[in-house]
DRENDO-1510 file (C-alpha; in Angstrom, 1 decimal, always signed):
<recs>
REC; n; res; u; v; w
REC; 1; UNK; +13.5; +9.5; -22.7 .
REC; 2; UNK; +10.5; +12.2; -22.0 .
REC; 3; UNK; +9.4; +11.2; -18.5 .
REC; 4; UNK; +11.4; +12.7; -15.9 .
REC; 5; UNK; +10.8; +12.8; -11.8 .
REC; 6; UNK; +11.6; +16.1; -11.5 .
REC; 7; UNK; +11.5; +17.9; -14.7 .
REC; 8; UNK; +11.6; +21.7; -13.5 .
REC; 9; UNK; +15.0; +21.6; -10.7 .
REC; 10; UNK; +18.1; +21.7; -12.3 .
REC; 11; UNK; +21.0; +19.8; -9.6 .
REC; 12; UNK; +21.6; +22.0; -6.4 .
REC; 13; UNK; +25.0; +23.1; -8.3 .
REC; 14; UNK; +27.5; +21.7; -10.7 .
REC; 15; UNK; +31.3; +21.3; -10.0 .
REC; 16; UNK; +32.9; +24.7; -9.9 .
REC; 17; UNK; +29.4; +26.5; -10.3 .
REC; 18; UNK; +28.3; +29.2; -7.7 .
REC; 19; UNK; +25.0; +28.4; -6.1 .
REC; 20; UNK; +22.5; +31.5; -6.7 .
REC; 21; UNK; +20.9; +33.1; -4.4 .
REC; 22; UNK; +17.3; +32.3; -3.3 .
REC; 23; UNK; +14.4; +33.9; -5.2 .
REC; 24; UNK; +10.9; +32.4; -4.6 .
REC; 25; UNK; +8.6; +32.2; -7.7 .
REC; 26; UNK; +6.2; +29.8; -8.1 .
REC; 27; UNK; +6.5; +30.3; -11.8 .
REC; 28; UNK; +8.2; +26.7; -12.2 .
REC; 29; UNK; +6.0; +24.8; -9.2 .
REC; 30; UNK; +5.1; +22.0; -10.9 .
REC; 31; UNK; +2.4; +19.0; -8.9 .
REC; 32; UNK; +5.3; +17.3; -7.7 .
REC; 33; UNK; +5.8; +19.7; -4.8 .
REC; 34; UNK; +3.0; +17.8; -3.1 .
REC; 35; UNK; +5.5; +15.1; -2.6 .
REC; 36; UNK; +7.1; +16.4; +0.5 .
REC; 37; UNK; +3.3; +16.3; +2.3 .
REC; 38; UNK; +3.0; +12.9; +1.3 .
REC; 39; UNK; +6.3; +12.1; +2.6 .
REC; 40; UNK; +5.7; +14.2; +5.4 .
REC; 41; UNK; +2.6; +12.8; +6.5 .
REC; 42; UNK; +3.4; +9.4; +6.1 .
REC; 43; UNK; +6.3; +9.5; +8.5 .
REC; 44; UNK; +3.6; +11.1; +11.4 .
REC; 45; UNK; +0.9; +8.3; +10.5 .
REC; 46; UNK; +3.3; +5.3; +10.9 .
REC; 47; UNK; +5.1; +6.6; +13.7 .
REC; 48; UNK; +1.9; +7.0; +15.6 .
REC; 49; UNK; +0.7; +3.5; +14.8 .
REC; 50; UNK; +3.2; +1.5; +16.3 .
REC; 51; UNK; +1.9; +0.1; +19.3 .
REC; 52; UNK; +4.2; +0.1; +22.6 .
REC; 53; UNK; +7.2; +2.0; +20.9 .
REC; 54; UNK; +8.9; +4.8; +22.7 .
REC; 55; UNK; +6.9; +7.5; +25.0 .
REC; 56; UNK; +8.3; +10.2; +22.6 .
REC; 57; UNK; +7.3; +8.8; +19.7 .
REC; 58; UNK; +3.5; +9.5; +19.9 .
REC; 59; UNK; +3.9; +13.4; +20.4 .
REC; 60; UNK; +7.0; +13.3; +17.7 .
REC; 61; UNK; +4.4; +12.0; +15.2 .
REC; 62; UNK; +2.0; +14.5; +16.1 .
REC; 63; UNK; +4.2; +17.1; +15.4 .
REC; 64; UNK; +5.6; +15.5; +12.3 .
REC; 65; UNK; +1.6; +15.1; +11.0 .
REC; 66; UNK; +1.1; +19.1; +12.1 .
REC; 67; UNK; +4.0; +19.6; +10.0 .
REC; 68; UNK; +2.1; +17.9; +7.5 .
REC; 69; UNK; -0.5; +19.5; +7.5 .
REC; 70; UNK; +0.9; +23.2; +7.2 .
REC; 71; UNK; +2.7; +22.4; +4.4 .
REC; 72; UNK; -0.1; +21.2; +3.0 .
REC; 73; UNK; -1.3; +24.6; +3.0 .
REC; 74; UNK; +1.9; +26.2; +1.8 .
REC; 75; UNK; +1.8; +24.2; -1.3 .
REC; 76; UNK; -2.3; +24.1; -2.1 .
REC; 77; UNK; -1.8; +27.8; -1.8 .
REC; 78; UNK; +1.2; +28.3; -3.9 .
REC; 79; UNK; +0.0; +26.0; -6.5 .
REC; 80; UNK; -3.6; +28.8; -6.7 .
REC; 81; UNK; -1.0; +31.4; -7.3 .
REC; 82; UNK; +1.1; +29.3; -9.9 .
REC; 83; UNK; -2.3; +28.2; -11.8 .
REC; 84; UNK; -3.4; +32.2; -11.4 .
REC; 85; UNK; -0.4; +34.0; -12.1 .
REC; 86; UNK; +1.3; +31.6; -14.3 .
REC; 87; UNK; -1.5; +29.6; -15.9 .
REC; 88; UNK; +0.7; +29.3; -19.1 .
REC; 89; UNK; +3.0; +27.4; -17.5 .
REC; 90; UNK; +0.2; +25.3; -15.9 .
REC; 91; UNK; -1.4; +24.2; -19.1 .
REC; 92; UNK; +2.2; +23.6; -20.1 .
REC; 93; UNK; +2.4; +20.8; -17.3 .
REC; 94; UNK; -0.6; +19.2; -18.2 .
REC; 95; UNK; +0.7; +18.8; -22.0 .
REC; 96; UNK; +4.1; +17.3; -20.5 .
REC; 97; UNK; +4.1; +13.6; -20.3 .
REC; 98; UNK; +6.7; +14.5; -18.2 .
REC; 99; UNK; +4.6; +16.6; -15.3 .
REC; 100; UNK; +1.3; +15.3; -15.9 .
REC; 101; UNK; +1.4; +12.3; -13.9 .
REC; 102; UNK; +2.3; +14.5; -10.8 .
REC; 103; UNK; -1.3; +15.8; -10.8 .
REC; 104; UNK; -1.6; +12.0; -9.0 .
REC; 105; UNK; +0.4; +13.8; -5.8 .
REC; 106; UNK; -2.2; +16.5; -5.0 .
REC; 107; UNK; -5.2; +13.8; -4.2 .
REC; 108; UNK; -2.4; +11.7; -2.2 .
REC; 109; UNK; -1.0; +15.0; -0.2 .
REC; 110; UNK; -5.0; +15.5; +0.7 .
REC; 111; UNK; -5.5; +11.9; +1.7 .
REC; 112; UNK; -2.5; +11.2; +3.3 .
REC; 113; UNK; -2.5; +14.7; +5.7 .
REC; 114; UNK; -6.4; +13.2; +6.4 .
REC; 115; UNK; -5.4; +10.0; +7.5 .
REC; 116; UNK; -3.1; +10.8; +10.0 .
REC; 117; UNK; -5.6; +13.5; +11.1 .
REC; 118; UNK; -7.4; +10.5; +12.9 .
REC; 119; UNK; -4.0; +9.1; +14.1 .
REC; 120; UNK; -1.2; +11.3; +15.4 .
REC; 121; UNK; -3.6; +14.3; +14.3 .
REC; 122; UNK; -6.2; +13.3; +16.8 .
REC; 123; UNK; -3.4; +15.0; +19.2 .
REC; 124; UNK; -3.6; +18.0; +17.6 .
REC; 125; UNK; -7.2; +18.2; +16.7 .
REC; 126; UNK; -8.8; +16.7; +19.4 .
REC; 127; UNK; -12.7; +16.2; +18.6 .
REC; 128; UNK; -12.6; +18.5; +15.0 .
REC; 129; UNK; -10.1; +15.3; +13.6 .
REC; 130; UNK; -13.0; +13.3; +12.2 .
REC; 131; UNK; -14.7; +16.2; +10.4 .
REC; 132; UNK; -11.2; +17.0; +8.6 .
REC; 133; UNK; -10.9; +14.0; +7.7 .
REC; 134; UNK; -13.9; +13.2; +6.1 .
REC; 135; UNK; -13.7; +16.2; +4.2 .
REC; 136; UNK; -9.8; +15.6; +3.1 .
REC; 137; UNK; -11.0; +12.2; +2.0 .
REC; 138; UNK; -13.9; +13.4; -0.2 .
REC; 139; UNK; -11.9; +16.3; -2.1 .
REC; 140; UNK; -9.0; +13.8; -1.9 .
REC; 141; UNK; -11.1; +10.8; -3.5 .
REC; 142; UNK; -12.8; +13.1; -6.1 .
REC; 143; UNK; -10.1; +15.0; -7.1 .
REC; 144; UNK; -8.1; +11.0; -7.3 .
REC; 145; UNK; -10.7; +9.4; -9.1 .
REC; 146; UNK; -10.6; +12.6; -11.9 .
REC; 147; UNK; -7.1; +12.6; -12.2 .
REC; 148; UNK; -7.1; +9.0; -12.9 .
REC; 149; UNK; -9.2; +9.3; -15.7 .
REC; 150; UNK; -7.7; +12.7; -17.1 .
REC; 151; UNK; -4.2; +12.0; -16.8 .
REC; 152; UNK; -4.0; +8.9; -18.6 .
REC; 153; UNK; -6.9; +10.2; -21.1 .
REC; 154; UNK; -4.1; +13.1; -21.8 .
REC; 155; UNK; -1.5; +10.5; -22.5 .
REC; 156; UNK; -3.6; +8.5; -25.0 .
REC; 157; UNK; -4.4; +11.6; -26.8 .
REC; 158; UNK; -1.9; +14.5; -26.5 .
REC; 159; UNK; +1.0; +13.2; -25.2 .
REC; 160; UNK; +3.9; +11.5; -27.7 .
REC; 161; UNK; +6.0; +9.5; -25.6 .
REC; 162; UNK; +9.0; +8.1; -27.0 .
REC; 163; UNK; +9.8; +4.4; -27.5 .
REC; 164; UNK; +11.6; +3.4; -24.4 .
REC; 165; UNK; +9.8; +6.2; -22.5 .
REC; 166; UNK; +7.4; +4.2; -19.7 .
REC; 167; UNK; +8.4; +5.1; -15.9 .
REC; 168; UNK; +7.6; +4.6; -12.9 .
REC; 169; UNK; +5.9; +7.9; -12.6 .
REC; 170; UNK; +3.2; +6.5; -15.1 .
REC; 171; UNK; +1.7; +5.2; -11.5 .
REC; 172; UNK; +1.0; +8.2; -9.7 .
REC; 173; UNK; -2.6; +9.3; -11.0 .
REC; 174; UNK; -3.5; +5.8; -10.6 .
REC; 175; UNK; -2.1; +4.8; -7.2 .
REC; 176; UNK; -4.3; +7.7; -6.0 .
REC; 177; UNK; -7.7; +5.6; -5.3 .
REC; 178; UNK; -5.3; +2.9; -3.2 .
REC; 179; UNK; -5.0; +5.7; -1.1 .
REC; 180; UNK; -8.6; +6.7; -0.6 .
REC; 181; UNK; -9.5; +2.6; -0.1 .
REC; 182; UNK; -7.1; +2.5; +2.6 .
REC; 183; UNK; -8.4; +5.7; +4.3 .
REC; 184; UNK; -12.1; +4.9; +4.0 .
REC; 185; UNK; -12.0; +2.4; +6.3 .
REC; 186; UNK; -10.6; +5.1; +9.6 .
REC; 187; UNK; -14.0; +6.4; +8.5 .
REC; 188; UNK; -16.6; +3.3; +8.6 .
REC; 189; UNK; -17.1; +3.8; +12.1 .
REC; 190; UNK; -18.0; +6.7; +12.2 .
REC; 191; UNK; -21.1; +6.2; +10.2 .
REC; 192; UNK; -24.5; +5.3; +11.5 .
REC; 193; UNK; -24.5; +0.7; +10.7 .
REC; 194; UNK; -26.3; -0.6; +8.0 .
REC; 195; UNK; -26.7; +0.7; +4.7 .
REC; 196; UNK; -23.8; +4.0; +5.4 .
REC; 197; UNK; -21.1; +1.8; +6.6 .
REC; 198; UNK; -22.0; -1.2; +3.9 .
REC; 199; UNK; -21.9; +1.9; +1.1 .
REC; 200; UNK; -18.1; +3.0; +2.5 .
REC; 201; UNK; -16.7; -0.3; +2.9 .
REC; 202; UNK; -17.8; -1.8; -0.3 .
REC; 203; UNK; -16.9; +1.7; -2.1 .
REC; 204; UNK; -13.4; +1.4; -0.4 .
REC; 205; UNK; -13.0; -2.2; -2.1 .
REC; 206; UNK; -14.0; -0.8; -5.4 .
REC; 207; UNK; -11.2; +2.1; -5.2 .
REC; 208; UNK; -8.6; -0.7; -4.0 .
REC; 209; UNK; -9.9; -2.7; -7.5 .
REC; 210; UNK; -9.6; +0.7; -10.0 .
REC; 211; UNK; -6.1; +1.2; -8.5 .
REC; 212; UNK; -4.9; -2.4; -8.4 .
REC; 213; UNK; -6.2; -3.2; -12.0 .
REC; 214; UNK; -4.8; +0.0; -13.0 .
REC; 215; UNK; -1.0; -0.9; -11.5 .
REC; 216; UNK; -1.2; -4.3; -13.0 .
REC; 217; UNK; -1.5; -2.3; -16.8 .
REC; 218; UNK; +1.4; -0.1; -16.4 .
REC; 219; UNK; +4.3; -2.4; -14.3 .
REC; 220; UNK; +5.0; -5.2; -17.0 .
REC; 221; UNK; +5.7; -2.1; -19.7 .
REC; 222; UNK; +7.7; -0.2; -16.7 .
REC; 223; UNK; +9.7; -3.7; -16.4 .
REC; 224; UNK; +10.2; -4.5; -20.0 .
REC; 225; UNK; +11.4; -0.6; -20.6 .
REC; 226; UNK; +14.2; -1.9; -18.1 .
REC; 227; UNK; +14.8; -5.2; -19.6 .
REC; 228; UNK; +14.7; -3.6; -23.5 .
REC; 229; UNK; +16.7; -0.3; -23.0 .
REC; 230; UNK; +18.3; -0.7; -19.3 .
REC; 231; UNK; +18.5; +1.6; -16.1 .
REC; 232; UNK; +16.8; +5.0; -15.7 .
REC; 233; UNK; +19.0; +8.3; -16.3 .
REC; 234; UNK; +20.7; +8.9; -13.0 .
REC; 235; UNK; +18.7; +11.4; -12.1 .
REC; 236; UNK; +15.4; +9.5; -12.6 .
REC; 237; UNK; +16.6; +6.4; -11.0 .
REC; 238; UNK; +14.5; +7.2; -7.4 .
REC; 239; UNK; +11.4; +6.8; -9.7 .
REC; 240; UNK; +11.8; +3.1; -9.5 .
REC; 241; UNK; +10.8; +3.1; -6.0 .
REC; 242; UNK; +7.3; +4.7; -6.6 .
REC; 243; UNK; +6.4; +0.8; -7.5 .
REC; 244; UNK; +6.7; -0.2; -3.9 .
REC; 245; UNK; +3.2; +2.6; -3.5 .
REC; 246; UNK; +0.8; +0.4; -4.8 .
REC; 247; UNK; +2.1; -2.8; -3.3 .
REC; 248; UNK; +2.5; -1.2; +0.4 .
REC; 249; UNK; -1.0; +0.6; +0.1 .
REC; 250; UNK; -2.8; -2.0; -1.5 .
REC; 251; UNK; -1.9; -4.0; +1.5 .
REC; 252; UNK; -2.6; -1.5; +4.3 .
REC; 253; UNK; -6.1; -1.1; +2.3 .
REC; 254; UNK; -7.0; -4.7; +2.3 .
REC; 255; UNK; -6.2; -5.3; +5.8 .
REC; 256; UNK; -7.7; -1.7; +7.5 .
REC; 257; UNK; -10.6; -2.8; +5.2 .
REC; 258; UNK; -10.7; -6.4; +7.1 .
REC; 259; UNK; -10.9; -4.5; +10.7 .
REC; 260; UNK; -13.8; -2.6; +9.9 .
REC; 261; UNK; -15.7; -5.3; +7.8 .
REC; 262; UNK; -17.1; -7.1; +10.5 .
REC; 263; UNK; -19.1; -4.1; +11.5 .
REC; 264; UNK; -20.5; -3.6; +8.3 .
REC; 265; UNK; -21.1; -6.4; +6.5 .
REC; 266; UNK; -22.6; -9.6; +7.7 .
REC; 267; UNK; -20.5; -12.6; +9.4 .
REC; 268; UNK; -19.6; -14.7; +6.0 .
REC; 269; UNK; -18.4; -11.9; +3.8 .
REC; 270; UNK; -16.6; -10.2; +7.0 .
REC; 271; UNK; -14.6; -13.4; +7.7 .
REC; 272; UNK; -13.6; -14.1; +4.2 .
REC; 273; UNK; -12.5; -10.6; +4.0 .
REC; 274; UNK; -10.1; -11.2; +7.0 .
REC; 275; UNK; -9.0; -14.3; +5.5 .
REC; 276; UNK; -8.4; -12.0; +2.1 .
REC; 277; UNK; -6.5; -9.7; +4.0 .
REC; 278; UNK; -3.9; -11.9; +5.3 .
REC; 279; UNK; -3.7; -14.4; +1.6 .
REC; 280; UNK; -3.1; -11.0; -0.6 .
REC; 281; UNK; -1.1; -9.1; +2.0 .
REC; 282; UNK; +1.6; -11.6; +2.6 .
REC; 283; UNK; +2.4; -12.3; -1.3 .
REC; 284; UNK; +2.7; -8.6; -2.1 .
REC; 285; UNK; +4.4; -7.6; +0.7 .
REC; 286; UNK; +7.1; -10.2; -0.3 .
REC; 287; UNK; +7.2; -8.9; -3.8 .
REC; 288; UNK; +7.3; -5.6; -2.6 .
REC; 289; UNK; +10.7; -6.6; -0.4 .
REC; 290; UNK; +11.7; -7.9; -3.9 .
REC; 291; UNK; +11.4; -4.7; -5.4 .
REC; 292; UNK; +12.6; -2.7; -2.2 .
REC; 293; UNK; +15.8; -5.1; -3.4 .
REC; 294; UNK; +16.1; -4.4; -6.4 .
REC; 295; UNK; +15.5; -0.4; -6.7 .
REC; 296; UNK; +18.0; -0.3; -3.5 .
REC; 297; UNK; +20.8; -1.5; -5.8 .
REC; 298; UNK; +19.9; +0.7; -8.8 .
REC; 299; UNK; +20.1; +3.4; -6.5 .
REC; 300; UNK; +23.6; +2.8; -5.3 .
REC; 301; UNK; +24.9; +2.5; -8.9 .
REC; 302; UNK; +23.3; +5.6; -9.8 .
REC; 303; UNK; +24.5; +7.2; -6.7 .
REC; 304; UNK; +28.2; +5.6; -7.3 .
REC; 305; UNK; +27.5; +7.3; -11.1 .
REC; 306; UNK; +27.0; +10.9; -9.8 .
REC; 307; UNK; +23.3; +11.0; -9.3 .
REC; 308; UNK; +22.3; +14.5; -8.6 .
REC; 309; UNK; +19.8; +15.6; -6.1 .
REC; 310; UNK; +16.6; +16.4; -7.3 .
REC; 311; UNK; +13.0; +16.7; -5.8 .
REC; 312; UNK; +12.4; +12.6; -7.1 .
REC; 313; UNK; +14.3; +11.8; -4.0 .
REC; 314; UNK; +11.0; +12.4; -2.3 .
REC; 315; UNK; +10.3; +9.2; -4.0 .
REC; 316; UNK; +12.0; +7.2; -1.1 .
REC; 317; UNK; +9.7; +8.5; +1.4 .
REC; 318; UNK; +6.2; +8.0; +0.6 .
REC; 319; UNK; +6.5; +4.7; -0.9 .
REC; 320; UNK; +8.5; +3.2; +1.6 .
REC; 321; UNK; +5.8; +4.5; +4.1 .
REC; 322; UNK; +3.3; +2.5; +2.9 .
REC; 323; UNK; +5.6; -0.8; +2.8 .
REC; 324; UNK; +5.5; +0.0; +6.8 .
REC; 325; UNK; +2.3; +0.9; +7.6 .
REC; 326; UNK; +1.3; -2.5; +5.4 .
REC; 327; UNK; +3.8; -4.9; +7.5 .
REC; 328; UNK; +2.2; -3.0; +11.0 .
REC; 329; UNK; -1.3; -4.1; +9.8 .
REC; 330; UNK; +0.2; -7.5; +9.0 .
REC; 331; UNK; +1.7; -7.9; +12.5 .
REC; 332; UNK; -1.5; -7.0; +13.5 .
REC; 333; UNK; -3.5; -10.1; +11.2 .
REC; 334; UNK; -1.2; -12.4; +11.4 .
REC; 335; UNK; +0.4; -12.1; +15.1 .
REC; 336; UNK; +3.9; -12.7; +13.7 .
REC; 337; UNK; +6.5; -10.5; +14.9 .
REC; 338; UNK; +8.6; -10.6; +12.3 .
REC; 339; UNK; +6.6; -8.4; +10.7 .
REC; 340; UNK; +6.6; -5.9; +13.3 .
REC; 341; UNK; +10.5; -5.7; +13.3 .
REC; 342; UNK; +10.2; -5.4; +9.1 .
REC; 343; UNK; +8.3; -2.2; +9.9 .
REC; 344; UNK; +10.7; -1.0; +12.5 .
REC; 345; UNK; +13.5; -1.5; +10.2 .
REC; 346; UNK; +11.4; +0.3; +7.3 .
REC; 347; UNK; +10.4; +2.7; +9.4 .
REC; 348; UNK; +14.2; +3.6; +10.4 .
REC; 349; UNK; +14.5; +3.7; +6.5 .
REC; 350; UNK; +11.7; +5.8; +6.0 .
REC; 351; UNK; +12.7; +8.5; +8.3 .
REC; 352; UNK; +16.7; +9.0; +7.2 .
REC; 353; UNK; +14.9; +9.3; +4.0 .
REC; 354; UNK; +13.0; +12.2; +4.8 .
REC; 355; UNK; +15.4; +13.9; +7.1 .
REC; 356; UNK; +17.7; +13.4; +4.0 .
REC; 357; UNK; +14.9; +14.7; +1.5 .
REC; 358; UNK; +14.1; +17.8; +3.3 .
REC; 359; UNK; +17.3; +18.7; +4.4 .
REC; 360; UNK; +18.4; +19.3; +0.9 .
REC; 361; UNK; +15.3; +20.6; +0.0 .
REC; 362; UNK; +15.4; +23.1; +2.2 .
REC; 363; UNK; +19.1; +23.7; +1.0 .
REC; 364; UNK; +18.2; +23.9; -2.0 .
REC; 365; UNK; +15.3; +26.5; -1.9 .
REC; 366; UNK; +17.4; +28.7; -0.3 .
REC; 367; UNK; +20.5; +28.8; -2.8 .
REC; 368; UNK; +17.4; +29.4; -5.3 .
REC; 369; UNK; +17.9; +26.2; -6.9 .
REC; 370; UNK; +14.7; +24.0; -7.4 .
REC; 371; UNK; +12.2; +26.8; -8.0 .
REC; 372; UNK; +14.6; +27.6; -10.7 .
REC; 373; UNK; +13.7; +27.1; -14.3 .
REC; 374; UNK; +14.6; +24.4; -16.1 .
REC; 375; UNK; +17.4; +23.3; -18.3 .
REC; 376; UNK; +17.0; +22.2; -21.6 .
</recs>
């Protein structure tokens, strides 16, 4: 098995073992430091979209997105240092099938800080949150629609990946432009009508198509490496829930798309667009419970086995995001409100998943563990 979540962070420490003590290189930051942003973010930008929750919620997801946002920085800074300092090691990521796919986490981390900068961010940024987020979503879409290409380009041509060796992590550079199709649309009215918003709206469907297309390649060969050679190693088992990304943000981008449609394209196409968003959003949403279902009890067998902390348990957090924010935007189309109290409950998931997530990533930076290197 080559593909791990977290290839460079050893567990926090073994039985009997002394934990180090913290030393901070960014020697062995690999790309999927950028999932804590994402996860990050994601818990700010649903928590500000639920619509007559608690008065503390709001300025709670504010501060959660501004928390976002500065590590953001942290990381798009350490990773210049890493890629200066350390470039060795950097080329050494892109020729691990292992780490490439991470490189899908730095467009997300962009997009994802730049969405909720026109959501809970707008708290924080008052009138300067549109201009950040339009220029989070261009780098974030660019540097998305690159990695898509290169990533997988690097895997049919460099990489050797093992019989039996297809993950979940295979998704990440191509999940990226579901991202940008469900952010484009926050933007559409801010552009001047006709031709601008027609461009955004239509360029927004064509991301959701790359990515969708893209997904529907790689999950039967994730499902039959599970049917032909069983479960995940323990430690790579949080991977399986990076399936429910495309399926929740494929459905936040098809209905977000829908709200905006009517004010750029003309009535026909607008209503059959709404009518879209409710016929493919309900489907996948189920399957994406399904899945939600199944990981869940891989993940307790694994955890019942000894799984061992590692920075994949970011996985829960992110993906599990967009499963919410895609049942809020089908309350919102549908009126039912059982899909409103589906996001609560996933929302209540999402957020012990990142207070988890972060807690022992924090613990484990400082006992020097996870920018340790790695073990072979």
């Amino acid at each position: 098995m080559v593909t791990a979540v977290q290839p460079v962070a050893p567990p926090l420490a073994l039985p009997g073992e002394t934990p180090r003590t913290a030393r901070f290189s960014v020697r062995h930051l690999g790309p999927n430091w950028y999932a804590p942003v994402m996860g990050t973010a994601i818990v700010g930008t649903a928590g500000g979209a639920f619509a007559g929750g608690p008065a503390v919620l709001r300025p709670a997801a504010a501060g959660v997105w501004a928390l976002s946002a500065l590590l953001l920085a942290v990381v798009l800074a350490a990773r210049a240092v890493h890629w200066t300092r350390h470039r060795d090691r950097a080329r050494a990521h892109l020729d691990d099938p292992a780490v490439a796919p991470f490189y899908g986490c730095l467009s997300m981390a962009l997009l994802a800080v730049g969405a909720g900068a026109l959501g809970p961010g707008r708290d924080v940024l008052g009138g300067s949150a549109a201009p950040v987020a339009a220029a989070l979503f261009a780098v974030g879409t660019v540097t998305g629609l690159v990695v898509a290409v290169a990533v997988p380009y690097l895997m049919v041509v460099r990489h050797r990946v093992a019989p039996g060796g297809a993950s979940p992590v295979w998704l990440l550079p191509v999940v990226a432009p579901m991202v940008s199709a469900s952010s484009g649309p926050l933007l559409v009215p801010y552009l001047p009508a006709g031709q601008w918003r027609e461009a955004l709206l239509l360029a927004s469907y064509a991301l959701f198509g790359v990515s969708l297309l893209a997904t529907l390649l790689i999950l039967p060969v994730v499902f039959a490496r599970l049917l032909h050679h069983g479960p995940l190693p323990l430690a790579l088992t949080p991977a399986l829930f990076l399936v429910l990304g495309p399926l929740g943000q494929s459905t936040t981008a098809v209905n977000k798309l829908a709200d905006v449609a009517p004010g750029a394209v003309a009535a026909p196409y607008a209503q059959g667009l709404g009518a879209l968003a409710v016929v493919y959003g309900v489907p996948v949403m189920g399957f994406a419970l399904l899945w939600l279902a199944l990981a869940g009890a891989m993940v307790v067998r694994a955890f019942r086995g000894g799984m061992p902390f590692t920075m994949g348990w970011w996985a829960f957090t992110f993906p599990v995001g967009t499963c919410v924010t895609g049942s809020q935007t089908l309350a919102h189309h549908t009126g039912l409100a059982a899909y409103g109290w589906l996001a609560v409950a996933l929302y209540a998931l999402l957020v012990t998943a990142w207070a988890v997530a972060s807690a022992l990533t924090v613990r484990g930076l400082l006992r020097g563990e996870l920018l340790a290197a790695p073990r072979r």
